[in-house]
VOLO-584111 format. One line per field, with one value per residue (C-alpha): residue number from 0; residue in three letters; chain; z, y, x. Coordinates in steps of 0.1 Angstrom, whole numbers. Layout:
N
seq <- NUM	...
type <- ALA	...
mol <- A	...
w <- Z	...
v <- Y	...
u <- X	...
***
This chain:
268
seq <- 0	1	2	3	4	5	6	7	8	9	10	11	12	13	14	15	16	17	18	19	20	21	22	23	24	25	26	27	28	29	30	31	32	33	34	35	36	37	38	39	40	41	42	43	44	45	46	47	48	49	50	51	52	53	54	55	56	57	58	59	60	61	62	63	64	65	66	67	68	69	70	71	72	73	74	75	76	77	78	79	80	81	82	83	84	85	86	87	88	89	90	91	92	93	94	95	96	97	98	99	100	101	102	103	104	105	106	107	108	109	110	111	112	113	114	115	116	117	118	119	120	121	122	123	124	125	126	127	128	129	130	131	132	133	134	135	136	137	138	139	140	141	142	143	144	145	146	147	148	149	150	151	152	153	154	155	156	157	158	159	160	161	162	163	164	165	166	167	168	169	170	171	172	173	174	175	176	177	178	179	180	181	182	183	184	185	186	187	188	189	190	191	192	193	194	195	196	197	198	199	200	201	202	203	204	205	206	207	208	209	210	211	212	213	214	215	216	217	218	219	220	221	222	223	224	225	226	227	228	229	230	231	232	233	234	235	236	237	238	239	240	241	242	243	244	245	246	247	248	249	250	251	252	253	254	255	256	257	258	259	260	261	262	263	264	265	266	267
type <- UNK	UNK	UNK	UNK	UNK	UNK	UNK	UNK	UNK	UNK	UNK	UNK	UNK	UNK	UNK	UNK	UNK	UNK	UNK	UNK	UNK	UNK	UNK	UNK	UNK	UNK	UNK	UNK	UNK	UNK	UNK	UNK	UNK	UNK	UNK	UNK	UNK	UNK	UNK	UNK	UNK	UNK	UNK	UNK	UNK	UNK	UNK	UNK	UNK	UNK	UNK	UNK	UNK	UNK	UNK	UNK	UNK	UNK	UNK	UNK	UNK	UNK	UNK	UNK	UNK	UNK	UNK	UNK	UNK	UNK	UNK	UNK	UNK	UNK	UNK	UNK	UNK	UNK	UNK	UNK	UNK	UNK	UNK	UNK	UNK	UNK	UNK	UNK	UNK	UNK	UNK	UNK	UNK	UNK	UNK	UNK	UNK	UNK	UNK	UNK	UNK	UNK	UNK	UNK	UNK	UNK	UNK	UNK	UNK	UNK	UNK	UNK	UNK	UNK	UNK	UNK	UNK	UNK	UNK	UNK	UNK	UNK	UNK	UNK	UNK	UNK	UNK	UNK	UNK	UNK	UNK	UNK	UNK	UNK	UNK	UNK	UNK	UNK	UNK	UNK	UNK	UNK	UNK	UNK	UNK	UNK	UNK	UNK	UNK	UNK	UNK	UNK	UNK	UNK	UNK	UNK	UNK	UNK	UNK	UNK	UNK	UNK	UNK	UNK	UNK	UNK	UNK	UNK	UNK	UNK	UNK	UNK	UNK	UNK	UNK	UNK	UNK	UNK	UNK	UNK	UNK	UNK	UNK	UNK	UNK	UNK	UNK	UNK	UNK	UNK	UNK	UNK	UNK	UNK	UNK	UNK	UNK	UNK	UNK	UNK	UNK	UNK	UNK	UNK	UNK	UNK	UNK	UNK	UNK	UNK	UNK	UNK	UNK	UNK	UNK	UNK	UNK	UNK	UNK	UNK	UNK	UNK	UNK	UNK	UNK	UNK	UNK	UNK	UNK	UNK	UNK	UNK	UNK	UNK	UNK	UNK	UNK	UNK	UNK	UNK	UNK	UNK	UNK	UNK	UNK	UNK	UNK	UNK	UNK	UNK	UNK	UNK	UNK	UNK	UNK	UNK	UNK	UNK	UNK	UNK	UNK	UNK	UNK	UNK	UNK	UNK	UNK	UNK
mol <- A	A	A	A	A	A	A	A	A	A	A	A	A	A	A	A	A	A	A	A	A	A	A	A	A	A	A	A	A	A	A	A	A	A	A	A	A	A	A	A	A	A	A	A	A	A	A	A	A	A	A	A	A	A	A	A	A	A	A	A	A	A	A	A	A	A	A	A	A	A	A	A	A	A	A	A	A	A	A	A	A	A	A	A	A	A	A	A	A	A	A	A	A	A	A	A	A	A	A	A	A	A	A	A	A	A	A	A	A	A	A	A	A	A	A	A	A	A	A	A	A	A	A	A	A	A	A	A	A	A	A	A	A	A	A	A	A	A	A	A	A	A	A	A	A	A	A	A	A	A	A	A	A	A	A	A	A	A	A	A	A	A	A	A	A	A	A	A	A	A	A	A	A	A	A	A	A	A	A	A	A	A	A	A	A	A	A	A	A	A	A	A	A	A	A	A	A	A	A	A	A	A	A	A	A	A	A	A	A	A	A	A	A	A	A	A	A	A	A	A	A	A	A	A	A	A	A	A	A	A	A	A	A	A	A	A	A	A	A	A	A	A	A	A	A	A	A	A	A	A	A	A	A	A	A	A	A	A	A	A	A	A	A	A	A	A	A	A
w <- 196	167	153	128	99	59	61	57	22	15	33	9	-17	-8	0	-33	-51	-63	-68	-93	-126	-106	-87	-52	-46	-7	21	33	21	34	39	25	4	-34	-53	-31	-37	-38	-63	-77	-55	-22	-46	-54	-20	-3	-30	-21	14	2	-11	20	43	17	19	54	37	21	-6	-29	-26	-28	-64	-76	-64	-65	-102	-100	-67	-82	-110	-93	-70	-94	-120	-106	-109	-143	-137	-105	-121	-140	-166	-196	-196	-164	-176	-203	-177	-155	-177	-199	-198	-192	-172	-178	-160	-186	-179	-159	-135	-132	-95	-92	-82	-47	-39	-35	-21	20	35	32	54	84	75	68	98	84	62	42	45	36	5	-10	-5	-18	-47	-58	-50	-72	-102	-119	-136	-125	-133	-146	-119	-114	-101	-84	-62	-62	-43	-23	-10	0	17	36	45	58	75	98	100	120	138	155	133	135	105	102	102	72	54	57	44	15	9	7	-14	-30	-34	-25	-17	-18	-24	-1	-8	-9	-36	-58	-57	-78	-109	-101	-127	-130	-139	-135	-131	-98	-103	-102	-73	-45	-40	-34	-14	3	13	23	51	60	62	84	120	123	102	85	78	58	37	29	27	0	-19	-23	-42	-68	-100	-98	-66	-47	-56	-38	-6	-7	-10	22	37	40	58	80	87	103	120	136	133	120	143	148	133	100	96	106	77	51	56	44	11	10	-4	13	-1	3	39	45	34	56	88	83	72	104	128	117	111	124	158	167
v <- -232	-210	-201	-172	-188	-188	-220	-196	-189	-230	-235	-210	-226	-259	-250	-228	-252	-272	-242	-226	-240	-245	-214	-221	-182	-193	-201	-227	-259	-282	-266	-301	-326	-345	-326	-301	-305	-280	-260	-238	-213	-237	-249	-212	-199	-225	-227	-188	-199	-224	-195	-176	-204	-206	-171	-166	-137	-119	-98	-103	-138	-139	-120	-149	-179	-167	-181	-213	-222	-220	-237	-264	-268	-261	-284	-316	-305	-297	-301	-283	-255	-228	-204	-206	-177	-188	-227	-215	-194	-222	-249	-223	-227	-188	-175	-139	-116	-115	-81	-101	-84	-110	-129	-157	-126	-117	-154	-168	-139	-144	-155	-125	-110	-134	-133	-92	-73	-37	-26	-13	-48	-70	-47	-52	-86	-88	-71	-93	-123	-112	-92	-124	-130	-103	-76	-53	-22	-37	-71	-57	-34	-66	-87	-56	-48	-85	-88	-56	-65	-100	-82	-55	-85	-100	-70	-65	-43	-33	-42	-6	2	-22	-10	25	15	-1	25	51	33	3	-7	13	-12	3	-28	-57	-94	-96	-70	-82	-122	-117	-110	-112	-131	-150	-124	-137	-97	-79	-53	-75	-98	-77	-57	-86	-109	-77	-79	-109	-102	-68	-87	-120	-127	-152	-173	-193	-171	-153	-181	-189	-150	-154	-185	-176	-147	-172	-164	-172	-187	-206	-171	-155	-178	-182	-144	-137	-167	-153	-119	-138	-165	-136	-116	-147	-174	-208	-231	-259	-284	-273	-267	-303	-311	-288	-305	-335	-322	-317	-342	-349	-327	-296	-304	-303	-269	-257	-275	-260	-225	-228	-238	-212	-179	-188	-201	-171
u <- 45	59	90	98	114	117	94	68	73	77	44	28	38	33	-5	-8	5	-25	-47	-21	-39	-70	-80	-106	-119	-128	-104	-121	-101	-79	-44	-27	-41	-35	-16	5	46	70	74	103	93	104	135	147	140	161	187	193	199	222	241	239	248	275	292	281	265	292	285	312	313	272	279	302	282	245	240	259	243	210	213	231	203	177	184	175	139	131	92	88	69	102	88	100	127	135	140	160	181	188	198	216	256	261	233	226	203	172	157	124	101	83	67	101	119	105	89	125	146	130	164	187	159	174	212	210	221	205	180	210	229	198	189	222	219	182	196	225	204	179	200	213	183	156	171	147	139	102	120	145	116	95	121	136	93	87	127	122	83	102	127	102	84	112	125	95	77	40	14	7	43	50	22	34	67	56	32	60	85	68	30	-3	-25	-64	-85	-93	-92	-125	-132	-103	-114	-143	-120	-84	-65	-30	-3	28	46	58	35	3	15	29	1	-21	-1	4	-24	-33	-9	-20	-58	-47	-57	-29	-8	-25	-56	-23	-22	-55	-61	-34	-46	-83	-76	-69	-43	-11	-16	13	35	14	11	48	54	25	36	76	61	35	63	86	56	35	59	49	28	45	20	22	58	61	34	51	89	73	70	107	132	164	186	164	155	192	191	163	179	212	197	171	203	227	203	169	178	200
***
């Protein structure tokens, strides 16, 4: 059984996760084993869902709680993987937006693609989610590609109608995986990770071939899953199996998170 949900993206990351610092250019590994956890990229993605749950997606509200939420839920985990702008951001007393395009932008911003109503609605929200600290056009296009990829995803979209899309407004993709993994390198911008976890979608047989699409292309690599996983996790759904596995990873207070996000948006 599968489900379309935002544990996608958390399963990407999960996977990615001990591959990050220690690239495997093959896709044939085990999809959980020593040294996966959940990185910021599960922590960010489900404290933006906190925020949602929390304004039941309204956008002026979303604009006055967006920050505080996610520092509130981010700071309890100081080593789960922040860059250092972005570490500096959340612990800072004043958050400002910081003029990033870099990767944290679209790997967290997958729910506003369940609790958006219209491609209008959800990029408004995609934007405010994403303008308190990546605000930088490239960040903002980053986050809007992989929320509107997530939402066509989810509205029944075909591959070749995303692709066209993103295409038009976003990223030309004109490589495959396997003429990129010989010398693709961790890059940490928008503009280097779309395009390739791109696709690893656009390439995948299923869900999981997604991910490990995603993760053998090495760099900066449980982004990537998580930002292939969000668009394979609304097309194919999750298999049930390793949604169960992923929730392991989470503690208690982000599995709350996920439940109440998955009952109140994912279910309807």
């Amino acid at each position: 059984m599968t489900e379309k949900s935002i544990l996608g993206s958390i399963i990407g990351d999960i996977v990615g996760s001990r591959f990050e610092f220690n690239n495997y250019r093959g896709k044939d590994f085990e999809l959980f084993g020593r040294g996966c956890f959940a990185t910021d990229d599960s922590i960010m993605t489900l404290a933006i869902a906190q925020a949602l749950l929390d304004t039941n997606g309204d956008r002026e509200q979303l604009k006055q709680i967006t920050a505080q939420t996610m520092q509130c839920i981010g700071r309890p985990y100081p080593h789960c993987g922040y860059g250092n702008h972005f570490y500096e951001w959340m612990y800072s007393e004043d958050p400002e937006p910081y003029n990033s395009f870099g990767n944290g932008a679209a790997m967290r911003v997958s729910p506003v693609a369940y609790v958006g109503q219209t491609v209008d609605e959800m990029k408004k929200l995609s934007h405010i989610v994403t303008a308190v600290s990546h605000d930088h056009p490239e960040g903002l296009k980053g986050a809007e590609a992989t929320a509107l990829a997530t939402y066509m995803a989810l509205t029944g979209s075909s591959k070749e109608e995303i692709r066209t899309a993103m295409e038009n407004d976003y990223y030309h993709v004109a490589f495959t995986i396997d003429e990129v993994r010989p010398y693709y390198r961790f890059d940490e911008t928008c503009q280097k990770t779309l395009p390739v976890a791109l696709a690893a979608f656009y390439e995948a047989n299923d869900f999981e071939d997604a991910i490990r699409n995603a993760v053998s292309v090495g760099g900066d690599s449980d982004t990537i899953a998580a930002i292939t996983g969000a668009i394979a996790g609304a097309y194919y759904g999750v298999p049930e199996d390793i949604g169960k596995r992923a929730l392991k990873y989470l503690d208690t207070s982000l599995l709350d998170i996920y439940t109440r996000f998955h009952g109140k948006y994912e279910t309807r």
